[in-house]
C-alpha positions as CSV (number, residue, x, y, z in Angstrom):
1,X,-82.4,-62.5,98.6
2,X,-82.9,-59.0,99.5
3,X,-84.8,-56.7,97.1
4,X,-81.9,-54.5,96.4
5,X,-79.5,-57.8,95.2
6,X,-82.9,-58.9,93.2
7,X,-82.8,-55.3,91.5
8,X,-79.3,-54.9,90.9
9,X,-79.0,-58.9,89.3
10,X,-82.4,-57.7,87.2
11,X,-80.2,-54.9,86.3
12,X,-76.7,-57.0,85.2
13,X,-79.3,-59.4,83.3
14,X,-81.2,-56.6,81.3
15,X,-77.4,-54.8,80.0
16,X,-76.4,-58.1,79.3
17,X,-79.3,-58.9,77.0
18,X,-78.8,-55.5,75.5
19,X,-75.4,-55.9,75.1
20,X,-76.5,-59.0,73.4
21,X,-79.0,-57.1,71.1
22,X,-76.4,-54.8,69.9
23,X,-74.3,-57.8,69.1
24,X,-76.6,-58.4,66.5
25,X,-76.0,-55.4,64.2
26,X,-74.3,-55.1,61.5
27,X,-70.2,-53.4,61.5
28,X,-70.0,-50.4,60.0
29,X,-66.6,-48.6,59.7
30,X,-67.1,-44.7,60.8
31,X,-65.0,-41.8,59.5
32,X,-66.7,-40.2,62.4
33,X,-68.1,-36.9,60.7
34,X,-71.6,-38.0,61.7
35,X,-71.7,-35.3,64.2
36,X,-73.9,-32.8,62.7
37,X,-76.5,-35.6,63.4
38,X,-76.5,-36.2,67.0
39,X,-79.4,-34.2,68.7
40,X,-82.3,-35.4,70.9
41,X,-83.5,-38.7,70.6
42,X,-85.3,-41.1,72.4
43,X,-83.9,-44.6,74.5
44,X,-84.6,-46.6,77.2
45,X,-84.6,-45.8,81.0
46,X,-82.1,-48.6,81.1
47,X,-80.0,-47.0,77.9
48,X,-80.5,-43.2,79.7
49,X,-79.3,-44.8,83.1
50,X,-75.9,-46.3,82.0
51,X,-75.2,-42.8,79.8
52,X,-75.8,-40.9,82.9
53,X,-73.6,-43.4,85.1
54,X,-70.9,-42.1,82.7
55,X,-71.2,-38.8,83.9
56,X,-73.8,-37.7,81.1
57,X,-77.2,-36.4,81.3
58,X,-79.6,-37.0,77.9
59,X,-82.8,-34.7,77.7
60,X,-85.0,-34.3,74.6
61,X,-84.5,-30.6,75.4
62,X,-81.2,-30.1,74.2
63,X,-80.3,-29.1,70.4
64,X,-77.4,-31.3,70.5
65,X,-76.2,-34.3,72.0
66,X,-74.8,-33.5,75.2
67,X,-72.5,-36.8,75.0
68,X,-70.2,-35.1,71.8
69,X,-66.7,-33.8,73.1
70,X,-65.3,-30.7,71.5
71,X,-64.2,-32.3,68.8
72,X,-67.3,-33.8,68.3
73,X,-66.8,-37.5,69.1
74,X,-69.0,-39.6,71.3
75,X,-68.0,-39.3,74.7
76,X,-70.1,-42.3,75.6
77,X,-69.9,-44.5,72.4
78,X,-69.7,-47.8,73.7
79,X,-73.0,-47.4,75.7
80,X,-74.7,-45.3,73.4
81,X,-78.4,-46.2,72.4
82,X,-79.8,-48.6,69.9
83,X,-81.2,-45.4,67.8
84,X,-77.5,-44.0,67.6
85,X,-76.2,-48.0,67.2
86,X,-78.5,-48.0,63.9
87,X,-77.1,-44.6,62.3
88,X,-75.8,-45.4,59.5
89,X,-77.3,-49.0,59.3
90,X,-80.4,-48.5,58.2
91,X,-81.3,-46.9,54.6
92,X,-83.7,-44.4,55.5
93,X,-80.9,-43.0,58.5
94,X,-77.8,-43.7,55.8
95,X,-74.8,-42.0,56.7
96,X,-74.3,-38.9,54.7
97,X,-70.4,-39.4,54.2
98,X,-70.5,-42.8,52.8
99,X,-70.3,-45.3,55.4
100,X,-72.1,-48.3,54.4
101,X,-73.1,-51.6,56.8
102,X,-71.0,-54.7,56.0
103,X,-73.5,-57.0,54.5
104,X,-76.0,-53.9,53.5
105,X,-79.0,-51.8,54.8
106,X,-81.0,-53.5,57.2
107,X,-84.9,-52.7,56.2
108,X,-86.9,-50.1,58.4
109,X,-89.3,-53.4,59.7
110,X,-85.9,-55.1,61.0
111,X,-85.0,-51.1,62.5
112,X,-88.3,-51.0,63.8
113,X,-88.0,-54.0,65.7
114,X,-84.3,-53.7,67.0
115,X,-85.4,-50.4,68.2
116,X,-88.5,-51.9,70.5
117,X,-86.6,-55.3,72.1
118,X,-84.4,-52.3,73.2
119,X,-87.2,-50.4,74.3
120,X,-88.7,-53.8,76.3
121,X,-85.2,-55.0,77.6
122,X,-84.4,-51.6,78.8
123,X,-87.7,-50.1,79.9
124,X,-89.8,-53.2,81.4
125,X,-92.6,-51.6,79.2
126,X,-95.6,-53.3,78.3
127,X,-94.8,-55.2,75.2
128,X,-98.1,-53.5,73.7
129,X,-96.8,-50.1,74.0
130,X,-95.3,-48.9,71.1
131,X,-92.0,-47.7,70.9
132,X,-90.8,-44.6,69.5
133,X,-88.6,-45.5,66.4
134,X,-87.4,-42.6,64.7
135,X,-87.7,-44.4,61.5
136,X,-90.7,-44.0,59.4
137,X,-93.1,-42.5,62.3
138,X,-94.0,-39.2,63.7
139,X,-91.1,-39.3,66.2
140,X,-87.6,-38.4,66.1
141,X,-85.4,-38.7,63.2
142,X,-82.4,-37.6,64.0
143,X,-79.4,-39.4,66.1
């Protein structure tokens, strides 16, 4: 198998297992005012690469999330990032116009570690490295 087929099958496999991942979390039901909170954040080369294949380019740079449409939805929601998958999920990012997770909060630990198995699965990162969360560290906070 050429190296090309082996990369693009490594590819398929690794959004599969994401895709997978994000399976996981809890349903929340947005009203979709949540806008004010998209700005830079951090994700996964693999998370970055299928926003971009959408026609989308993320930076850290930018004050607001280049993915919101005019009237401020997500114009790549259904392969947005595991950090803007656990707005709203996770207590300490709680949704400021009363969404709520079926089933309750997930804990900033569980967060924490949804947040890194994206980070491995979509960055082929040493496991050692440690991921930048956004919840309960020095590193960005906001979705």
């Amino acid at each position: 198998m050429s190296r090309r087929r082996r990369e693009a099958r490594d590819s398929r496999d690794r959004v599969a297992e994401l895709e997978q991942l994000y399976a996981e979390l809890p349903q929340i039901q947005c009203k979709d005012f949540c806008v004010e909170s998209c700005g830079p954040i951090a994700m996964s080369p693999l998370e970055r690469q299928r926003i971009k294949e959408r026609g989308v380019e993320i930076t850290t740079l930018a004050p607001t999330c280049p993915a919101l449409t005019q009237i401020g939805l997500c114009s790549v929601y259904e392969v947005r990032p595991m950090i803007c998958r656990l707005w709203g999920l996770v207590e300490q990012m709680a949704c400021l116009w009363g969404c709520r997770p079926e089933g309750g909060f997930l804990d900033d630990l569980t967060a924490r570690r949804l947040l890194r198995r994206a980070d491995v699965i979509g960055a082929q990162t040493n496991p050692a490295r440690p991921a930048v969360t956004g919840i309960g560290d020095d590193g960005p906070a906001r979705r």
